[in-house]
Short mmCIF file of the C-alpha atoms (twelve columns), coordinates in Angstrom:
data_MODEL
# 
_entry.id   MODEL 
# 
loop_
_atom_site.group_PDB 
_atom_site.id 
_atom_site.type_symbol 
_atom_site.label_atom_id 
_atom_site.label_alt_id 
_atom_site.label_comp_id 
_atom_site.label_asym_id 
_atom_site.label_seq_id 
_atom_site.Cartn_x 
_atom_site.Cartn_y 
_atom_site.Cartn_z 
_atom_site.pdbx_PDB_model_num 
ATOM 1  C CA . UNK A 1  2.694   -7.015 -12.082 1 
ATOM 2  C CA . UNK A 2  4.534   -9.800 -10.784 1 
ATOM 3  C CA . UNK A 3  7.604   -8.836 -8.951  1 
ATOM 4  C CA . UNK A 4  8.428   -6.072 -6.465  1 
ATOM 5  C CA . UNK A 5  11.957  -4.931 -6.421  1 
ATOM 6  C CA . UNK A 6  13.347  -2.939 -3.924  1 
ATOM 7  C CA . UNK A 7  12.578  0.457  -6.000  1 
ATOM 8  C CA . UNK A 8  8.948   -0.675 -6.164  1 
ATOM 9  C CA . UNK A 9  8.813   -1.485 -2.413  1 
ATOM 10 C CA . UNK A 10 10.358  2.211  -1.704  1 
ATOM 11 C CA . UNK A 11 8.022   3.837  -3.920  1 
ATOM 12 C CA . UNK A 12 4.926   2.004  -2.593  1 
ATOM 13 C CA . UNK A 13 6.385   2.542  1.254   1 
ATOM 14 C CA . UNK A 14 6.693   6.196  -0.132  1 
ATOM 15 C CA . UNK A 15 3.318   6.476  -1.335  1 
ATOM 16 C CA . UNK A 16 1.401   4.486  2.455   1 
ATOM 17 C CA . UNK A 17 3.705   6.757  4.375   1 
ATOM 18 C CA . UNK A 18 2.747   10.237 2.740   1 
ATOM 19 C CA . UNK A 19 -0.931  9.165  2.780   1 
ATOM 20 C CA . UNK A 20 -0.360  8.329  6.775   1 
ATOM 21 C CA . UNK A 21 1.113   11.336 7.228   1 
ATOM 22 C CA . UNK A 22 4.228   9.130  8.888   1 
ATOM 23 C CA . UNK A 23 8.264   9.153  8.080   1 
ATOM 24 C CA . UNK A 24 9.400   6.083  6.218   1 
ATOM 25 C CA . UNK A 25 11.291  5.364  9.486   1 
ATOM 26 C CA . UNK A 26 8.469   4.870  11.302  1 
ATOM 27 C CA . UNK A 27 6.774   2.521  9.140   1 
ATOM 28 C CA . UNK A 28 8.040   -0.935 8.573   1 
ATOM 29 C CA . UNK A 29 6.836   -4.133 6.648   1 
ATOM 30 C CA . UNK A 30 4.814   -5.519 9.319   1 
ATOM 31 C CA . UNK A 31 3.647   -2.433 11.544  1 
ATOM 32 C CA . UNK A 32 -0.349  -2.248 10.885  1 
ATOM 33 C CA . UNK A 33 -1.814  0.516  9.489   1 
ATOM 34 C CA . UNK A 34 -4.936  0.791  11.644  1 
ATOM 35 C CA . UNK A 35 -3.336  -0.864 14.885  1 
ATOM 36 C CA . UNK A 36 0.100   1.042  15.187  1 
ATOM 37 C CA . UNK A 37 -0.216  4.285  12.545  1 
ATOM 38 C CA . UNK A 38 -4.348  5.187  13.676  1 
ATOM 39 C CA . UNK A 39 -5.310  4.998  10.002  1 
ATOM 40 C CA . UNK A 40 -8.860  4.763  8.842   1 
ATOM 41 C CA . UNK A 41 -11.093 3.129  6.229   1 
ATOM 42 C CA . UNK A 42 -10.356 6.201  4.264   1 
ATOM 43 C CA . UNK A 43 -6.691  6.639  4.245   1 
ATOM 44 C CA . UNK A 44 -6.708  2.839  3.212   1 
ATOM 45 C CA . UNK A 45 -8.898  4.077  -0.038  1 
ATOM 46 C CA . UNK A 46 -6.532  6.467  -0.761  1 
ATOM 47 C CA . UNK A 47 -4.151  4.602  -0.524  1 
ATOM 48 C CA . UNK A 48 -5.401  2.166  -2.836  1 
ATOM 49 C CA . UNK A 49 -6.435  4.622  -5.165  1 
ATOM 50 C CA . UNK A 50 -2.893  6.210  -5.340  1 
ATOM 51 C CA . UNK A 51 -1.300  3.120  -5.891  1 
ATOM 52 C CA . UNK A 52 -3.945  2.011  -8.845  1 
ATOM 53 C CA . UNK A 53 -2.891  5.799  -10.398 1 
ATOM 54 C CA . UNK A 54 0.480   5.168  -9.664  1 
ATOM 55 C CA . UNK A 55 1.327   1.866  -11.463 1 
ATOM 56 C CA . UNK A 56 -1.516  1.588  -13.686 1 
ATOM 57 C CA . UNK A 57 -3.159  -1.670 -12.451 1 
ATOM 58 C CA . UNK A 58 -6.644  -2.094 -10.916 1 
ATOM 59 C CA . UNK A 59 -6.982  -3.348 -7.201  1 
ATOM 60 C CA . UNK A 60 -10.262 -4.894 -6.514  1 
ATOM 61 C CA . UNK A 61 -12.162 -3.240 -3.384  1 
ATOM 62 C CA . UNK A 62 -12.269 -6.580 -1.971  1 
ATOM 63 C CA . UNK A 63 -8.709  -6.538 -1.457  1 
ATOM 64 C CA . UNK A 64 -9.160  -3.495 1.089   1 
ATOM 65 C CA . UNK A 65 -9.318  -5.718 4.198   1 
ATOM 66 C CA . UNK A 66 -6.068  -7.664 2.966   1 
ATOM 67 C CA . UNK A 67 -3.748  -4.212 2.622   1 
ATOM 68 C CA . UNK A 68 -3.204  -4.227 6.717   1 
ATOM 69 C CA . UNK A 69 0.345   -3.417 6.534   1 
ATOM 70 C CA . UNK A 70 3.205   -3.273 3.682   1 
ATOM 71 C CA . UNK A 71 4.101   -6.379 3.144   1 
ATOM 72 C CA . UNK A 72 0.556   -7.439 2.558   1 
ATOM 73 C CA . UNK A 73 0.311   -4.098 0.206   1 
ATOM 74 C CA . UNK A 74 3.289   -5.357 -2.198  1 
ATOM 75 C CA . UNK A 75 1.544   -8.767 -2.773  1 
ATOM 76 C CA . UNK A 76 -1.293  -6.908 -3.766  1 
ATOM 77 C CA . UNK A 77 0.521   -4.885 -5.747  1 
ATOM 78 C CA . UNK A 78 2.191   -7.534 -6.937  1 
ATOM 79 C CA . UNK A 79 -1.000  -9.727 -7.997  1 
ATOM 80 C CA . UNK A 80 -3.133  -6.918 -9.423  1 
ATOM 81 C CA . UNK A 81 -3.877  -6.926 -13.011 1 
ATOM 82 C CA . UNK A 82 -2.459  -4.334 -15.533 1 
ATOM 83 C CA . UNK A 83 -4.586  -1.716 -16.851 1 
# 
């Protein structure tokens, strides 16, 4: 991938916030995940693994520690390779 449009941004807030268990509203591009939301090593799997599923690219493990909040997620997104 190599852009994130506004759809993709909604659809990847979408996805963090119904792993989180939060409302969209309370979850914006720079609110942390652990820090502000209480979210765990675990959530932040799933939510890696649900965004993998979802847009058919692979995010290395590595990149775990970088997805901190959603603006950090959509450059992920936006660098990970195709499947």
């Amino acid at each position: 991938m190599a852009t994130i449009t506004a759809e993709l941004q909604a659809t990847i807030k979408e996805i963090v916030c119904d792993i989180l268990e939060l409302e969209e509203d309370e979850v914006t591009d720079t609110s942390l995940f652990i820090d502000d939301h209480g979210a765990d090593s675990l959530r932040a799997i799933e939510i890696l693994a649900s965004l993998e599923k979802e847009f058919k690219i692979t995010i290395d493990q590595s990149e775990l520690s970088e997805m901190v909040n959603l603006e950090k997620v959509y450059q992920v997104v936006a660098e990970a390779p195709s499947r």
